[in-house]
Structures are given as structure tokens and as C-alpha cells.
C-alpha positions as CSV (number, residue, x, y, z in Angstrom):
1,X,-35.0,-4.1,30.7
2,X,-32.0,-5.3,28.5
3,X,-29.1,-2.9,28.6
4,X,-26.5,-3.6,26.1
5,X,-23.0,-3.9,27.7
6,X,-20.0,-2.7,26.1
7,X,-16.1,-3.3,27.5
8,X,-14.9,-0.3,29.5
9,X,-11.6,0.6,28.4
10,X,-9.6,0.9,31.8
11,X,-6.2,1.7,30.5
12,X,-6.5,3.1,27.3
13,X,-8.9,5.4,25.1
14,X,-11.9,3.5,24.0
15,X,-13.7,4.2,20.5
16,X,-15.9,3.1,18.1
17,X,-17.8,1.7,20.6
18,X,-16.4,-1.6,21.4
19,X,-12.5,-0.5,20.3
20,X,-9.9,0.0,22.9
21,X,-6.2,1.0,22.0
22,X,-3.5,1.9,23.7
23,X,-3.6,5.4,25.6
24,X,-0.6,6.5,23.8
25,X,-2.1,6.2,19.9
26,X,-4.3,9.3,21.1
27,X,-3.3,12.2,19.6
28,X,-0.4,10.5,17.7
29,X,-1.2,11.4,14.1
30,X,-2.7,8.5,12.8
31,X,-5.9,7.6,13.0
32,X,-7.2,4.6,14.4
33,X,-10.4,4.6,15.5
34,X,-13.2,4.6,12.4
35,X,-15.0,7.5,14.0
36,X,-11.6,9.1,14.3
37,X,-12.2,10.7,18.0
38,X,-8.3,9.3,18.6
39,X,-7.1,12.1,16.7
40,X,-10.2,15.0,17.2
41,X,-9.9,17.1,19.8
42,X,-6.0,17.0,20.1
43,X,-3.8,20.1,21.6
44,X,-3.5,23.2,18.8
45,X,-6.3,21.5,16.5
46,X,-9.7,23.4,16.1
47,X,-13.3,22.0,16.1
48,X,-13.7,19.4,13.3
49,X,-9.6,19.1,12.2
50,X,-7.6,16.0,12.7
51,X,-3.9,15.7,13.8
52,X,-2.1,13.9,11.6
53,X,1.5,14.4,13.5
54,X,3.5,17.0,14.8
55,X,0.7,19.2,15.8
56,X,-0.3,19.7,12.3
57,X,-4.3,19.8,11.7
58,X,-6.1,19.0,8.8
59,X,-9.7,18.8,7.7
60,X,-11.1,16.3,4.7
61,X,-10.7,18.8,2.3
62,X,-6.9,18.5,2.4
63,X,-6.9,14.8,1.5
64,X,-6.2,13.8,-2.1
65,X,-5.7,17.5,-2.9
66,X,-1.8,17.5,-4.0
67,X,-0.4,19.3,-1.3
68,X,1.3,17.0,1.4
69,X,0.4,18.8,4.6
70,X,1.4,15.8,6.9
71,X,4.8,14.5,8.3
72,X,4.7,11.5,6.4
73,X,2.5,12.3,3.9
74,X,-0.4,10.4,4.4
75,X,-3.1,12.8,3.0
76,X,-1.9,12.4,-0.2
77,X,-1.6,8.5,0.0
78,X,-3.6,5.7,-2.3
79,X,-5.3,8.6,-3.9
80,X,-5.2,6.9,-7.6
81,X,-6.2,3.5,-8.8
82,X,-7.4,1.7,-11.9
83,X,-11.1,0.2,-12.0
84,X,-10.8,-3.1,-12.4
85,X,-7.3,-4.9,-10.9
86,X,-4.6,-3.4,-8.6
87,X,-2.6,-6.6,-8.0
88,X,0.0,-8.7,-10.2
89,X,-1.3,-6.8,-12.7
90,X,-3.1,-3.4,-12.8
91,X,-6.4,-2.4,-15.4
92,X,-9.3,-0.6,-16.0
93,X,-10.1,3.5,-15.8
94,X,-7.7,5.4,-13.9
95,X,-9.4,6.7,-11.3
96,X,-9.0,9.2,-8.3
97,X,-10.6,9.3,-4.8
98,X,-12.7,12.4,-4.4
99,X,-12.9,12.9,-0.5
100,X,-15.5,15.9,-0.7
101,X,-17.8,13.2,-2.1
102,X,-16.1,9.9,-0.3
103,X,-15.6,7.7,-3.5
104,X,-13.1,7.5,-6.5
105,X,-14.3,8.9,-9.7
106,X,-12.6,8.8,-13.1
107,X,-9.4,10.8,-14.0
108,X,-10.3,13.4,-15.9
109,X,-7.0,13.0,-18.9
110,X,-6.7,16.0,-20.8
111,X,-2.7,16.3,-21.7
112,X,-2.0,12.6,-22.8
113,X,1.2,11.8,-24.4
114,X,1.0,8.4,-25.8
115,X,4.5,7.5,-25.5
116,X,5.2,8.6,-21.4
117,X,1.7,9.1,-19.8
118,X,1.1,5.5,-19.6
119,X,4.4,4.3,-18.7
120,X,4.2,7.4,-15.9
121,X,1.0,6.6,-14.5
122,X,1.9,2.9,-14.6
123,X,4.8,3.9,-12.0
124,X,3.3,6.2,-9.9
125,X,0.4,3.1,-8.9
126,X,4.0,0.7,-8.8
127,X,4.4,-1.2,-11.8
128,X,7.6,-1.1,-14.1
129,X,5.7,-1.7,-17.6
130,X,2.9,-0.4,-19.4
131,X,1.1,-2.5,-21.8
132,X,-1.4,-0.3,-23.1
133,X,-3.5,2.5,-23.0
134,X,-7.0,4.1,-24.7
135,X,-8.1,7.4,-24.6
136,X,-11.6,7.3,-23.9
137,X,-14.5,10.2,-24.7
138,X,-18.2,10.4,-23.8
139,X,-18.3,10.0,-20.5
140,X,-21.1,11.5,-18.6
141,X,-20.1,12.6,-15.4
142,X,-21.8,15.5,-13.5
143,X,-18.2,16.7,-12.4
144,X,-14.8,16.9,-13.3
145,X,-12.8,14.7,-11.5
146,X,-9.3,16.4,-11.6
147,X,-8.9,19.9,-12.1
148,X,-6.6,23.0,-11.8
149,X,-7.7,23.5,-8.3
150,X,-6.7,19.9,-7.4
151,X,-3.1,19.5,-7.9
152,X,-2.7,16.3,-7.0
153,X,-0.5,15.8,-11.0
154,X,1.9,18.4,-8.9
155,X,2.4,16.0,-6.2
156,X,3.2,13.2,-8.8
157,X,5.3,15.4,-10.6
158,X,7.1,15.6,-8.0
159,X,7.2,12.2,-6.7
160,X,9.4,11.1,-9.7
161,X,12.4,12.7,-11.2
162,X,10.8,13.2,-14.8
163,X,8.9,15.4,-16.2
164,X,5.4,13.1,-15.9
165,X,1.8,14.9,-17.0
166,X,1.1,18.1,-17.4
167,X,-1.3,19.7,-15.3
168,X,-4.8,19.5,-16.5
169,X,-5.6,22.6,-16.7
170,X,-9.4,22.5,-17.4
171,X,-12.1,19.8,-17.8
172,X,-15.9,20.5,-19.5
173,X,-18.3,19.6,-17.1
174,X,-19.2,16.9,-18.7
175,X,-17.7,14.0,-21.5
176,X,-14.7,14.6,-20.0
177,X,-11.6,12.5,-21.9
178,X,-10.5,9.9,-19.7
179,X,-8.2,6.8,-20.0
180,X,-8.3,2.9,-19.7
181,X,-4.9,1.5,-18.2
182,X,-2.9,-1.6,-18.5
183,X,-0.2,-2.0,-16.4
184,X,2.2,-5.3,-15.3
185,X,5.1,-6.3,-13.0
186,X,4.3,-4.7,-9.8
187,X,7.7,-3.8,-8.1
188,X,8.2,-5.5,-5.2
189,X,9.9,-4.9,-2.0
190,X,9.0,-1.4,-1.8
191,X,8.5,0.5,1.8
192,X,6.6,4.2,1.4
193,X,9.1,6.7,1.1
194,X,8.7,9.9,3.8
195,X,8.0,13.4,2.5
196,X,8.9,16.9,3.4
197,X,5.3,18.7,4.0
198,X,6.9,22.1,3.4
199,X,8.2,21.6,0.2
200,X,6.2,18.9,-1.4
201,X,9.6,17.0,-2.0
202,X,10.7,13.4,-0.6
203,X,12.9,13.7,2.5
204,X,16.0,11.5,1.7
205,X,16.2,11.9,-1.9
206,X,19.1,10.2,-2.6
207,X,19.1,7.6,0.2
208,X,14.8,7.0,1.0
209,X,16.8,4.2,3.6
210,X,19.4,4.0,5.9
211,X,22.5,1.4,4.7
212,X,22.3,-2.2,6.3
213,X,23.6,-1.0,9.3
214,X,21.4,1.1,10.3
215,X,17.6,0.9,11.6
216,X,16.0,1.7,8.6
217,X,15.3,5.0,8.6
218,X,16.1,7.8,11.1
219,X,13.8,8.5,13.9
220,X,12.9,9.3,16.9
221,X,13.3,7.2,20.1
222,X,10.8,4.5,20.2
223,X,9.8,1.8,22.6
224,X,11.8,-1.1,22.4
225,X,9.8,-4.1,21.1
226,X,10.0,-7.8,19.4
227,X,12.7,-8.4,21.9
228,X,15.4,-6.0,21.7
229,X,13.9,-3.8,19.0
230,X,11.6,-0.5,18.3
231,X,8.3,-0.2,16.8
232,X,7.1,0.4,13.5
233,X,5.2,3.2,12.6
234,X,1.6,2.5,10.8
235,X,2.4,2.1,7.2
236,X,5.5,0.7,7.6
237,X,6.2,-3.3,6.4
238,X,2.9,-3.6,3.8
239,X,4.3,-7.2,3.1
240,X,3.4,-8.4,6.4
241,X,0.7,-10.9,6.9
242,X,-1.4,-11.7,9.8
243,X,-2.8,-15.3,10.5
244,X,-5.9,-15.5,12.2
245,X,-8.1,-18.4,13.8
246,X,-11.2,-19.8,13.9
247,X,-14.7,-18.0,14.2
248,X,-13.3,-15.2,16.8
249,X,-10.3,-14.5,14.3
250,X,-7.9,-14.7,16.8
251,X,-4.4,-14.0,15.8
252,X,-1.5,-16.6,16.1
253,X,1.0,-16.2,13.7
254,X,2.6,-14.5,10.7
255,X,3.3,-14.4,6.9
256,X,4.5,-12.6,4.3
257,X,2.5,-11.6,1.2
258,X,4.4,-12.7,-2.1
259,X,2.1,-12.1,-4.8
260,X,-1.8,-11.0,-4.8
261,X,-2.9,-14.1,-4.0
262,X,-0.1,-15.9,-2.1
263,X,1.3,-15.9,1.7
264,X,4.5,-17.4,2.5
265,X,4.3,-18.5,5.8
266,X,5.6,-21.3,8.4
267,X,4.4,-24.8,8.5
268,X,4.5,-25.1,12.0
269,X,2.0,-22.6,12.0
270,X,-0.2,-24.6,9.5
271,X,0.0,-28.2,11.1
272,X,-2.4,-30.7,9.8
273,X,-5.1,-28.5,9.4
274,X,-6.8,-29.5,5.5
275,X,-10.0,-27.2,6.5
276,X,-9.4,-24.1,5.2
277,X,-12.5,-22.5,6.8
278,X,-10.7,-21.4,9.9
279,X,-8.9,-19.2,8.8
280,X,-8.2,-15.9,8.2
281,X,-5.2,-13.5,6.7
282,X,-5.3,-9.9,7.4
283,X,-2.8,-7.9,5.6
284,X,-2.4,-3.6,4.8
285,X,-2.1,-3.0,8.9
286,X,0.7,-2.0,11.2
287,X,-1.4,-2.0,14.4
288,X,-3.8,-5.2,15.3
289,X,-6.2,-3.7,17.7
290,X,-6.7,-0.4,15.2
291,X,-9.5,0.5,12.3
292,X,-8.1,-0.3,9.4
293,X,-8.5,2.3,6.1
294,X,-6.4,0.7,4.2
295,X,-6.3,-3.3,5.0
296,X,-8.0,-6.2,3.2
297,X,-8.8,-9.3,5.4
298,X,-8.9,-12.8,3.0
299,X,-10.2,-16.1,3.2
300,X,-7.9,-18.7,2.2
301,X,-8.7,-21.1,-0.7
302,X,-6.1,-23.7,-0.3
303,X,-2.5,-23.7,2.3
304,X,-0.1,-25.9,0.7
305,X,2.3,-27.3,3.7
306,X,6.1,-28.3,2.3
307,X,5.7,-32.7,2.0
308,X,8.7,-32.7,3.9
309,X,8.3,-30.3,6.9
310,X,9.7,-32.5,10.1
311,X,10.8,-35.4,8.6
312,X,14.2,-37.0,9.4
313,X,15.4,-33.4,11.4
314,X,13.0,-31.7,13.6
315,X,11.5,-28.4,12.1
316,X,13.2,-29.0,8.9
317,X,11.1,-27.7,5.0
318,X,9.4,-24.7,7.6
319,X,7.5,-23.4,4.7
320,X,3.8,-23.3,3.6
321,X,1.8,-21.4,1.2
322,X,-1.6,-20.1,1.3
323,X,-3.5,-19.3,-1.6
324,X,-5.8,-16.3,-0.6
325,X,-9.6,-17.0,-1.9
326,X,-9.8,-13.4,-3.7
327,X,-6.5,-11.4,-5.0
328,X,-5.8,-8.6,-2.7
329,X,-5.6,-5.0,-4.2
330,X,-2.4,-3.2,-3.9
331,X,-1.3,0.0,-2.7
332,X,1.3,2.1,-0.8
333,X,0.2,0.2,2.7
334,X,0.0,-3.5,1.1
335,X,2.0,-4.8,-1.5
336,X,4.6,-8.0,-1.8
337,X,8.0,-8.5,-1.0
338,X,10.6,-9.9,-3.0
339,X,11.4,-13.2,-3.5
340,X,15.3,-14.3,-3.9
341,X,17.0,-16.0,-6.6
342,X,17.6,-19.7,-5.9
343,X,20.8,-19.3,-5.9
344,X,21.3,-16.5,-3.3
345,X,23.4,-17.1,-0.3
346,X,23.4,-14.7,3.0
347,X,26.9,-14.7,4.3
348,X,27.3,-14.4,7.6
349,X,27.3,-11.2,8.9
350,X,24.6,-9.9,6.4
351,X,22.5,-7.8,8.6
352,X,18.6,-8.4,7.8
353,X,15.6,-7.3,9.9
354,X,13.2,-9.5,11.8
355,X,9.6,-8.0,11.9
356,X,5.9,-9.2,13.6
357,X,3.6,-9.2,16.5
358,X,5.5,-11.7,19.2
359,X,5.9,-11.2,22.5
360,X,8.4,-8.9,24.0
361,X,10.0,-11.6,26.3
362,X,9.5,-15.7,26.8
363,X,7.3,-15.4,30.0
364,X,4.0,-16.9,30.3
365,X,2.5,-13.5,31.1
366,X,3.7,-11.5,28.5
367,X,0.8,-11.2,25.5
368,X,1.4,-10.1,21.7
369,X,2.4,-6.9,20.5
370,X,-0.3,-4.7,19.6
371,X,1.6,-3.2,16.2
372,X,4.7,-4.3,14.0
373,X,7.3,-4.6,16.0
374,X,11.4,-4.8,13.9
375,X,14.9,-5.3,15.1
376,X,18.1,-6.0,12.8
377,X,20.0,-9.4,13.4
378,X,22.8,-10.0,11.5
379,X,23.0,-13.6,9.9
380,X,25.2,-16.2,11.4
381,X,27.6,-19.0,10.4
382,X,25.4,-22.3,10.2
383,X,28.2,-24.6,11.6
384,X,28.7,-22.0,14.5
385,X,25.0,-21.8,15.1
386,X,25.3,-25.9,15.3
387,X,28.6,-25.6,17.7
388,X,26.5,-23.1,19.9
389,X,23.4,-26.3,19.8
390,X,24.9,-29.3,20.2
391,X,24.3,-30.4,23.1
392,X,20.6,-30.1,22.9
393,X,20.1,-32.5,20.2
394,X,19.0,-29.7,17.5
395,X,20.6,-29.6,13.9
396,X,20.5,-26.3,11.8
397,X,20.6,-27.9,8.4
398,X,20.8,-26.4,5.0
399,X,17.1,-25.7,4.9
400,X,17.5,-23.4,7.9
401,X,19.8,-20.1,8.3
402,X,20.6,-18.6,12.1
403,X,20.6,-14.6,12.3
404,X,21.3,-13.2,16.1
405,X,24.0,-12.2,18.4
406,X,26.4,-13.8,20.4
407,X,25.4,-12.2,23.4
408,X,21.3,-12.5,22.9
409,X,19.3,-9.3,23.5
410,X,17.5,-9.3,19.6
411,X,15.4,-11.8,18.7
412,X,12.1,-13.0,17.1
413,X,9.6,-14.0,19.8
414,X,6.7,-16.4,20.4
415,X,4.0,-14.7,17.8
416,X,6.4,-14.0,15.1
417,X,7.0,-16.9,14.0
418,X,5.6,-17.5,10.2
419,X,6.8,-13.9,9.5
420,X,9.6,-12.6,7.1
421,X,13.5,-12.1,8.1
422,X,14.0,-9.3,5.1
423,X,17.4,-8.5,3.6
424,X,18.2,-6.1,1.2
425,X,18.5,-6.5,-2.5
426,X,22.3,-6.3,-3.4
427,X,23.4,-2.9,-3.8
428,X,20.2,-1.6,-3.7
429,X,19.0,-0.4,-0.5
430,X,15.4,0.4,-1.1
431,X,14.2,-2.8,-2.0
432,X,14.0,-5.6,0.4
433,X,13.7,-9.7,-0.3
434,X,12.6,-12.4,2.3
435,X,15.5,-14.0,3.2
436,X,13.9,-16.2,5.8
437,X,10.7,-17.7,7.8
438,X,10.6,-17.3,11.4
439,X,10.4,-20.8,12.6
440,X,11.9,-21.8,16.0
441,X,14.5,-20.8,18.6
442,X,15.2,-22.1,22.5
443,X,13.6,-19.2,24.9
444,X,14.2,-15.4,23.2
445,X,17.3,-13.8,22.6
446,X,19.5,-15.5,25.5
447,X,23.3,-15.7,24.8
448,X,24.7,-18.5,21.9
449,X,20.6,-19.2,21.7
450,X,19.6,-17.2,18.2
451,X,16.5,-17.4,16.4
452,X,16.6,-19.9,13.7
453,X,14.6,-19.4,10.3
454,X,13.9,-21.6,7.2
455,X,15.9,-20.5,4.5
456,X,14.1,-18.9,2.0
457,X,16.0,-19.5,-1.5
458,X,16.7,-23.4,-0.7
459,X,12.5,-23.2,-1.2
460,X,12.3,-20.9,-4.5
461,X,11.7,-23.8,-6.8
462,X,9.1,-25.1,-4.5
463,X,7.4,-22.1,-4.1
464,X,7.6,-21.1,-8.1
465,X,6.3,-25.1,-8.6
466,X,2.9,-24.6,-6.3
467,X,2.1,-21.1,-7.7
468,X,2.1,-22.5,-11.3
469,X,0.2,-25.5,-10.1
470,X,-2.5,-24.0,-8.3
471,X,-2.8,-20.2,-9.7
472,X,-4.8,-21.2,-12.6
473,X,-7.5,-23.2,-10.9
């Protein structure tokens, strides 16, 4: 008799069947198993309800009903979309995800103003222009989609500062008016914004992040991580990209997502590889081993390795591209980071944060991270980075930037390399660019021995060049 063996989960909660995750995502508030039994069955939660953080329980019918009932909000998270696109550019039928039938159904539009409906709707999915919009009529659906009962227009309302639609207040049960979208430049650089579950509001109004000297955004005390650093909670970083290899997708590096079908990423991490077959880019996830809801895994079409990478100077032109074989669909959990100017400089002492999988320390032993891992670095003088490396025959040219301490103790790690050193936008602490590519560093944050990265604007011409070359094939 054949008996069908499945891994026993000796040091942390097994789901799913074949899943095992760390003991202490049980009962955490997000879910991470498919079947959900990580967050069933937790303290103060009935029969049936989920905890979605800070002891607070919910049941489906809470989801994509207008009411944040969760500590960061995710019950009322990616609940529109347009039909067709939700990348570069967004179109189609505005649509909204029905969880007491489990799929997305059109909006049902009946206060349309055709001078800020469009433009407001076009920011709420994260896109800064609208191009056009058509009332549409006729549509045979057997119920509304959005009506007074589901206040999820409240919840937008709120969202934004202005005044955006009107609540629909009634929809026939049928030929409903509804409304074809078109909506352009996606804003970049974006992290989800936290909300207050009492009072429907975001938490931070005026400052959603901390300054550049701070971690981010307040919380609690976490486990340190990268080396040095604290996790990440899940739906943190939706620019970060995960490279995986070969047939068993097993994961070896990092990127960042730059457009809906590009990832910037390391060409160390690339080498000579020309079959594209191998491999694999997982993006829209904060913790490896975890279901994902909301991630997207891509096949790549074509990596495009800088011509020059380590010629004349060892690890110098550390960039490649991949172009993804399908565009990627974005949302509050995966969407692209800025790109710099060519022109930008980071002065030294720019603080900048350093985020991925790698290892906690340079030991043998020590494996990859099981979720995003982020620590701040500040950026470094390039000549003092060289004084600090001379004797060890190593050059930081003008294609590379140094970002650490003096002392060691933060640092990128074996694992990260590929991923994104992000900086903010000037003046503008909400929005983050990718400053640099994690690409090498002697051991992990030991004294006068910081991480070195390629330097992302030196590349912006490249980058812009291989997009336009390839993007219309």
C-alpha cells in the first residue's frame, strides 16, 4: 500500500498540507496559509472568524465592505480594479471584488461627474492622469455590484482629501450604469499608508513616513534582521523582486520591479546565463515560505546584462534587466519604484534603506531570511570607502556608491544582493527611488568593510536605452 508522505513540520505550524512557517506567523494577523488555519482558531476569535491583528476578528463578510476593521487596513485593500490592464497603464470596466461571491464584478456608477470621477477613480487605483472615460448602460447583471449597504465610496472618500464620488445610493437590479476607464502614469515609489480602524481615517495624516532618520514608520519592537536591522511587515516594500532558479524555483537573489514588465537587478546575479527558461521572478510578497493573495510569479522573456559588467575593474556596470514574459498587474502590495534622474548625486551622509532576504550573518550555517528584512545605512564618501579598501586590491569607482558605518553592525548580506538601496525623493518623504543595486561587500557589516552597490543614476540612460529597445517587441 502506497501512503503519501508529507514533511512534518517540527518547529513551526504546518498548513496547507505541505506548507511550514515559522511558529510565530500563527496568530499574527496576517494570513499565510491558503486554507487560512494560521489565523483560525486564535485567542478571543469565535468559530469561523479570522485575526487579522491586535486580537481583532473578522469574518468574509467584512472584506471589501468600506469599513476598515483591521490594524493596517487590509480588509479593505485591492478591492477595485479596471478589466483589462492594471500596469503602466490602467483600462477597461471598473470593477469591484465581491467577497460574498469570491470574484470582482462591475462598479455599479450611478453619480458620475465627468470632470472629477475619472480623475478620482484614476487615483484611488495609483495613477496621476486620466485619459478618458464612458458611461456605459445595458448591462445585464443579476446584482448590483455596489450599493448603499456597501460603503466602500466612504472608505475612498476618505482616503483622499477631496470630496471624490458620491455614494451610490441605489442600483436597479439590473442594466445598471457602469463605466469604462483609462488611466496613465502609475505613481511610483509608493509604500501602503496605515489606517486608523476606529475612525476610518489614515494614521499619520500629515507625515504617512517617518523623516530619513528614522526607521520608516513607528513600530513595535521587531526582530533584528538583514544584519543589524528589523523585519518588514507583509505588505511592506511591493517593489521588491525575488529571483528564482531552475525547475525547483529556488530563490538566490533579488531585484527591484521598475515598470510592469521590467526588473532591475544585479549582473552578478545573472552571469552568462542566455537561457531564459530557468528562471523565475516572484514579486507582490513580503514573506518567501507564505501563500501568497496578492503575488504574481513571471517568466522572464529576455535579461539584458550591462556589456561592460567586470571589465577593466572587478564588479564594475553591476546592473541587468529582465524583461518579464507577461506585464505584472499592479496594486497596493506590488507596484514599481522610482527611478532617479541621471543626474542625481547622494551625498554622503544621505541615509537610504537596504532591503531583501540575505542572511543574518556571513557564516556558512546561517540560511535566508524567510520575509523582507530592512535596515537604514547612510551613504558614504567614495574616496573614503577606497581609503578604508586599499589594501585589498578593490576599487569603488564612479559606477559604484558605499552606504554603511564606520563601526559595521548594518549591512546587506549574502541573498540580498540584486535588491534595491532606496532613498527618498527630495523633500518628499513618501516616495522612494532606487538609489543603488546590491552588489558586493568583504564579509557583513564588519568595521571600515561597508556594503558596496552599483550606482543607480550613472545607469539611467542605459536602462531608459534597453526599455525602448526591447518593450515594443
Amino acid at each position: 500500500m502506497y501512503v503519501k508522505y508529507f514533511p512534518v513540520c517540527d518547529f513551526g505550524f504546518q498548513c496547507d498540507v505541505k506548507r511550514c512557517i515559522p511558529k510565530d506567523w500563527q496568530c499574527d494577523g496576517h494570513v499565510d496559509c491558503k486554507d487560512q488555519s494560521d489565523e483560525l482558531k486564535c485567542h478571543k476569535c469565535g468559530p469561523g472568524m479570522i485575526n487579522c491583528g491586535a486580537d481583532k476578528c473578522i469574518t468574509q463578510e467584512h472584506l471589501c465592505d468600506g469599513k476598515v476593521d483591521c490594524p493596517w487596513g487590509q480588509d479593505e485593500r485591492n478591492c477595485l480594479r479596471l478589466s483589462e490592464r492594471n500596469g503602466d497603464e490602467g483600462k477597461g470596466q471598473l470593477e469591484v471584488y465581491r467577497p460574498d461571491q469570491e470574484k470582482w464584478v462591475p462598479a455599479c456608477v450611478v453619480h458620475w461627474n465627468e470632470r472629477t470621477s475619472a480623475r478620482n477613480i484614476c487615483s484611488i487605483l495609483g495613477y496621476s492622469t486620466a485619459n478618458y472615460s464612458r458611461l456605459l448602460r445595458g448591462i445585464d447583471i443579476q446584482s448590483p455590484a455596489i450599493h448603499e449597504k456597501t460603503a466602500i465610496w466612504r472608505f475612498n472618500q476618505n482616503k483622499r482629501p477631496n470630496n471624490l464620488i458620491r455614494e451610490f445610493s441605489s442600483c436597479p437590479e439590473k442594466n445598471y450604469p457602469t463605466v469604462q476607464l483609462s488611466c496613465t502614469n502609475y505613481v511610483c515609489g509608493k509604500v501602503r499608508k496605515t489606517y486608523d480602524a476606529h475612525n476610518n481615517s489614515e494614521n499619520n495624516s500629515n507625515n504617512k513616513h517617518i523623516n530619513n532618520n528614522n526607521n520608516l514608520r513607528k513600530r513595535g519592537d521587531r526582530h533584528k534582521r538583514i544584519v543589524g536591522g528589523v523585519r518588514s511587515k507583509p505588505g511592506d516594500w511591493p517593489f521588491l523582486a525575488a529571483l528564482l532558479g531552475g525547475p525547483e524555483e529556488i530563490f538566490y537573489c533579488a531585484g527591484v520591479l521598475i515598470a510592469d514588465q521590467w526588473v532591475l537587478t544585479a549582473s552578478h546575479c545573472v552571469g552568462n546565463h542566455s537561457d531564459v527558461s530557468g528562471w523565475t521572478i516572484q514579486l507582490g510578497i513580503t514573506r518567501r515560505h507564505a501563500h501568497s493573495f496578492y503575488g504574481q510569479k513571471v517568466k522572464v522573456k529576455r535579461v539584458v546584462p550591462h556589456p561592460m559588467y567586470n571589465i577593466g575593474v572587478a564588479h564594475d556596470n553591476d546592473v541587468a534587466l529582465f524583461q518579464l514574459s507577461n506585464r505584472v498587474t499592479f496594486h497596493e502590495h506590488l507596484s514599481p519604484v522610482c527611478l532617479p534622474p541621471a543626474e542625481k548625486e547622494l551625498r554622503p551622509g544621505t541615509k537610504c534603506t537596504v532591503i531583501g532576504w540575505g542572511k543574518r550573518e556571513d557564516t556558512g550555517m546561517s540560511e535566508y531570511e524567510p520575509e523582507i528584512n530592512e535596515v537604514v545605512v547612510p551613504v558614504l564618501n567614495r574616496d573614503l570607502c577606497n581609503s578604508w579598501l586599499e589594501n585589498r586590491d578593490l576599487n569603488v569607482t564612479e559606477g559604484m556608491i558605499c552606504a554603511g558605518y564606520k563601526e559595521g553592525g548594518k549591512d546587506a548580506c549574502q541573498g540580498d544582493s540584486g535588491g534595491p538601496l532606496l532613498c527618498h525623493v527630495n523633500g518628499d518623504s513618501e516616495t522612494w527611488f532606487v538609489g543603488g543595486i546590491v552588489s558586493w561587500g568583504i564579509k557583513c557589516a564588519h568595521p571600515h568593510l561597508p556594503g558596496v552597490y552599483a550606482y543607480v543614476p550613472k545607469y539611467i540612460k542605459w536602462i531608459e536605452q534597453q526599455i525602448a529597445k526591447y518593450s515594443g517587441e
